[in-house]
C-alpha positions as CSV (number, residue, x, y, z in Angstrom):
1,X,130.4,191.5,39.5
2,X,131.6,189.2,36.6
3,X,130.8,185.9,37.2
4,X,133.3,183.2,37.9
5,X,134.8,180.6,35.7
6,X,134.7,176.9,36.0
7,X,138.3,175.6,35.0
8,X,137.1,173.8,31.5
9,X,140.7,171.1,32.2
10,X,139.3,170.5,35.5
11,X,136.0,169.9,34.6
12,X,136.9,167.5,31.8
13,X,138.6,165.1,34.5
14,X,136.9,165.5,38.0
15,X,133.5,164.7,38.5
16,X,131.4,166.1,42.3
17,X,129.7,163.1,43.5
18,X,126.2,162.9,45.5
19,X,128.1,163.6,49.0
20,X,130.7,166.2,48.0
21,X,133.3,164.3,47.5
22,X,135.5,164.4,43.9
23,X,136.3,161.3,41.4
24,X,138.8,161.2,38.5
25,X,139.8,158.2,36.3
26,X,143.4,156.9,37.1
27,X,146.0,157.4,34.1
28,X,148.4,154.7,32.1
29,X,145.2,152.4,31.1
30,X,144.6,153.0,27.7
31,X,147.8,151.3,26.0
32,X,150.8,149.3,26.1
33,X,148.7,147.0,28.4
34,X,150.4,143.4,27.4
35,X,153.1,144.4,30.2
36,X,150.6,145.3,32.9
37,X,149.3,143.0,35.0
38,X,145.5,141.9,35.1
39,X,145.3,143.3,38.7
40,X,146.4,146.2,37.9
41,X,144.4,147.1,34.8
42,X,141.0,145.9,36.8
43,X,142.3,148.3,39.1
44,X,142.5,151.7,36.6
45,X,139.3,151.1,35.3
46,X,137.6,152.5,38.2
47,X,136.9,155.7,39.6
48,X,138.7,156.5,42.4
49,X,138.2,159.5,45.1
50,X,140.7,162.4,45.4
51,X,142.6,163.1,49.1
52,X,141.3,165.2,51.3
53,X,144.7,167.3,51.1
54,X,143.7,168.4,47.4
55,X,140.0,169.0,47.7
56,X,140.5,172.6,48.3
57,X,142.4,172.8,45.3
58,X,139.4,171.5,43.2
59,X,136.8,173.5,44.5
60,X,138.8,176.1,43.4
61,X,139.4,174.9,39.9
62,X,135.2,173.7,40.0
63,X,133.2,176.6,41.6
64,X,129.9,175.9,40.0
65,X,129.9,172.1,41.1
């Protein structure tokens, strides 16, 4: 059997954490960022975890972790 392929996009922006659960940096935070708010810009810079609803989706994309 050939072996499977991780999805090379996927793996670029989703990391696995220690309890299974998938992180991704937020978009729209590296210019034009006189207009945006100081909230929101604290707010892009960090990790956030994805929904449950797309999980399956990304294990897909990551097999290998």
């Amino acid at each position: 059997m050939p072996k499977i392929k991780t999805n090379r996009a996927a793996a670029k922006r989703f990391k696995k954490t220690g309890s299974g659960k998938y992180v991704f940096a937020k978009s729209h935070a590296s210019h034009i960022l006189t207009k945006k708010t100081r909230k929101r810009k604290r707010r892009l810079r960090q990790a956030h975890i994805i929904d449950k609803t797309n999980v399956k989706e990304i294990r897909l994309l990551l097999p290998n972790g």
